[in-house]
N, C-alpha and C positions, 0 to 999 in steps of 0.2 A: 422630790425624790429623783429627778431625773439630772441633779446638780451631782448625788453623791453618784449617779451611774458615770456622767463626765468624768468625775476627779479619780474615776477605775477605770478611763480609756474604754468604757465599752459603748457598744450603742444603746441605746435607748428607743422603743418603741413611740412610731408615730400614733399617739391614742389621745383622746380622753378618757379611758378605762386605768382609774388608779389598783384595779386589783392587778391586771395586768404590767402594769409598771412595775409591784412592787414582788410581783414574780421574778422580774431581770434584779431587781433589790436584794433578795432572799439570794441572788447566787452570789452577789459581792459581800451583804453583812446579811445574813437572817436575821440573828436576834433586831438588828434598826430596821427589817421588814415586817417581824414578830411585834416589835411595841408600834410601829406605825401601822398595825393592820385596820383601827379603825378609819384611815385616809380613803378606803373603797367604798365607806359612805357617802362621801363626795363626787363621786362618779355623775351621781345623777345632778346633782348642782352645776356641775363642768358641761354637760350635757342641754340639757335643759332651760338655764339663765344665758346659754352662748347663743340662742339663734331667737330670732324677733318672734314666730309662734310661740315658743314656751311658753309653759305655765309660770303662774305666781309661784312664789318661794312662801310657805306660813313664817311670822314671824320666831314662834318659837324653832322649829325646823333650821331657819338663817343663824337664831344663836346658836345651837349645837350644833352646826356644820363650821362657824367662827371659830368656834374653841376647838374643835378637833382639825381644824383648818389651821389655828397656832401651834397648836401641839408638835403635830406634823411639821409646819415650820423652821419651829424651834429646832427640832432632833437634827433635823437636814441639814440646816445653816451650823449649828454645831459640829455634825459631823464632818461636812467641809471644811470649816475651819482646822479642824487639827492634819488636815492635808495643806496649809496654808493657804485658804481659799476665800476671801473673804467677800460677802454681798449685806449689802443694808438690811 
């Protein structure tokens, strides 16, 4: 989310807080902050798996945070793309 904030020339908060990310989102496309809103479930994954205390992740939990994790993906790397942006 913080590609399609770039390819708007705006800044982008320093966070792991994806609801807050997708607040500066909602002011360049809402509707692509509206279908990516379940990416603020991820917060606590970004959170949580980045520092050596954290807890375990449950296995079911890691797949639905994957698939909402591609989804998200998806949308982003599309929507950059029709700004001519291109990332693997």
């Amino acid at each position: 989310m913080k590609g399609v904030l770039v390819v708007h020339q705006k800044e982008y908060p320093y966070t792991h807080d994806i609801s807050e990310i997708l607040k500066h989102v909602a002011m360049v496309d809402k509707p692509l902050s509206d279908a990516s809103a379940r990416a603020s479930e991820l917060t606590i994954y970004a959170i949580v798996t980045r520092y050596p205390n954290g807890e375990p992740v449950a296995e079911d939990g890691a797949q639905e945070a994957l698939s909402i994790a591609g989804d998200v993906y998806a949308r982003a790397k599309a929507y950059v793309a029709a700004f001519g942006v291109i990332w693997p």
